[in-house]
N, C-alpha and C positions, 0 to 999 in steps of 0.2 A: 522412501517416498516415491511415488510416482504421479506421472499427470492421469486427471481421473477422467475428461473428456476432451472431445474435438480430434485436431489433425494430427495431433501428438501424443492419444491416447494411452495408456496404456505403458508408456515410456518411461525411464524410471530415473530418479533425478539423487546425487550424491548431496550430502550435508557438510557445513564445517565442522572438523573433529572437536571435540570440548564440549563443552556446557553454555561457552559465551553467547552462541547462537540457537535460539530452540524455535528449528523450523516449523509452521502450520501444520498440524496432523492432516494427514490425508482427508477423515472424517469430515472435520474442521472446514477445510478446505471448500468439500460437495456441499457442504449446508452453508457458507459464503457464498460457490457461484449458483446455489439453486435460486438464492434472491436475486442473486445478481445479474444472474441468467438473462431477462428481456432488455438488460443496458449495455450487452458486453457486446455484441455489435455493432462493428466500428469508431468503439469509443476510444479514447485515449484514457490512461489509466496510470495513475503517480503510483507507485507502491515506494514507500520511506520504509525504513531500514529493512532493505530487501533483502538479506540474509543470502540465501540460495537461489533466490532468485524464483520459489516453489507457485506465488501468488503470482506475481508478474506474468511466468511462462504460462500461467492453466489459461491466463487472458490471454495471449497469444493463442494460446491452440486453440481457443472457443473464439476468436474469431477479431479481438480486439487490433484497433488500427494500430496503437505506438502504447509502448508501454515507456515510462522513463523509471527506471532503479535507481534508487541512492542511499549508498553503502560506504564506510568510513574503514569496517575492518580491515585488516588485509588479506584473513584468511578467508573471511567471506567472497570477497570480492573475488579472490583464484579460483572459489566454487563455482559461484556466479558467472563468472567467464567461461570455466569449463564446463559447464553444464548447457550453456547457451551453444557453445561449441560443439557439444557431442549430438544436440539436437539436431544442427545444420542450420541454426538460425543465425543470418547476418545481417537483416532488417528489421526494423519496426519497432526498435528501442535504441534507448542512449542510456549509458551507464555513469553516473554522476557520479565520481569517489569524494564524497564529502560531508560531513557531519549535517544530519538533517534539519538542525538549527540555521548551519552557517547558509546551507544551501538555500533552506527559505526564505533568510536575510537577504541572500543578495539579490532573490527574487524583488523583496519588497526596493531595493535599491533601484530597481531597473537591470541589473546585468544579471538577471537569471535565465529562465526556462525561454523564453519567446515562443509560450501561448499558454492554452489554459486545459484544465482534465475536469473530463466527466465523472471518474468514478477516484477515489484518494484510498489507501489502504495504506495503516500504520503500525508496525509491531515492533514497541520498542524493548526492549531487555524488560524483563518483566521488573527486575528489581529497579529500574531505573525511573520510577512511579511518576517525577517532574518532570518526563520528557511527555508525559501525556499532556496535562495542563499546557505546556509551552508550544508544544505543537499543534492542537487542538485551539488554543489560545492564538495564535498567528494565522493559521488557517480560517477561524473563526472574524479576525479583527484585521489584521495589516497585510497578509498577502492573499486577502479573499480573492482579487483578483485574476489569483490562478485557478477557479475553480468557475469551469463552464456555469451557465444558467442551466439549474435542475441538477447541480452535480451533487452526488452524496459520497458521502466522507465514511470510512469503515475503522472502528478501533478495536483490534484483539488484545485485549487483558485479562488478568488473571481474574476468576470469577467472583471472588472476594472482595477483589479492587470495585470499589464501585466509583465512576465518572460520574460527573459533572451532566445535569441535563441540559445545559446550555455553554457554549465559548463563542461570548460574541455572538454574530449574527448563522452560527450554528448551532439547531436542535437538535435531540434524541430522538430521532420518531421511533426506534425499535430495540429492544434488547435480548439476542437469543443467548441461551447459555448452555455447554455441553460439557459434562465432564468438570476440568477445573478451570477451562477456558472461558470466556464471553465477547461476543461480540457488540458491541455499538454503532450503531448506523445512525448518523447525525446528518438532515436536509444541509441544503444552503441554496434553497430557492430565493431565498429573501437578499442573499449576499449579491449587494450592487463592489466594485469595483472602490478602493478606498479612493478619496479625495489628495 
């Protein structure tokens, strides 16, 4: 893997060993930030089960203000750290070691993030098919509040898998598909703050 633009161009990023983690193809990747391209300027950016940490850092290097990771494995998370390490990057993320479930809960609790992301990016274990619904489901309904006015939400899954065009006060406006991968790109212009 490597990063495909910005200040960290070119630079190449390790995986965790196994199957349990199947980071964003490179490919994948450039046709993500080519849409994402005009919001990745100084946006803040959630990437849930950050694996390597491959999406989160391309947002760094094109320019994004604070990326927050939140990752449960532990072999992910040694990637993740060494990878952020051998970059030289010691700002503009937080690394959240915590099941992407629990983390949103305690969001909705009050003791989570203390603020909100423009842009959400979610890839969860492709076999793991209910973590799209529950997450997509939260995001959509009880922890909108994390989610700036105008932020859109990003889901990669298997191309097969087809989502849901709506969770909650989140729609589908787009669906690209590559290979065996697809992406879903869900507004939340409409997402006011829950009561």
């Amino acid at each position: 893997m490597r990063i495909i633009a910005g200040s960290l161009r070119s630079r190449t990023l390790e995986a965790p060993p196994g199957l349990a983690t199947r980071p964003t193809s490179d490919r994948l990747r450039e046709t993500l930030f080519n849409v994402l391209a005009p919001r990745i300027e100084g946006a803040a950016l959630l990437d849930l089960y950050a694996g390597s940490g491959a999406v989160g850092i391309e947002a760094l290097s094109r320019g994004a203000a604070s990326v927050a990771f939140v990752e449960r494995a532990p072999a992910a998370l040694s990637v993740l750290r060494a990878n952020l390490a051998r970059l030289g990057l010691s700002a503009g993320f937080r690394i959240h070691s915590s099941s992407v479930g629990v983390w949103l809960r305690r969001f909705k609790t009050g003791s989570g993030a203390g603020g909100t992301f423009d842009l959400v990016f979610l890839d969860p274990p492709w076999d793991a098919a209910a973590e799209y619904a529950v997450t997509l489901g939260l995001l959509g309904s009880a922890v909108a509040g994390l989610l700036a006015p105008g932020a859109l939400v990003v889901a990669e899954h298997r191309r097969k898998q087809r989502l849901e065009d709506r969770y909650g006060a989140l729609e589908r406006t787009r669906l690209l598909e590559q290979g065996d991968a697809a992406l879903s790109f869900y507004a939340a212009s409409s997402i006011a703050a829950p009561e």
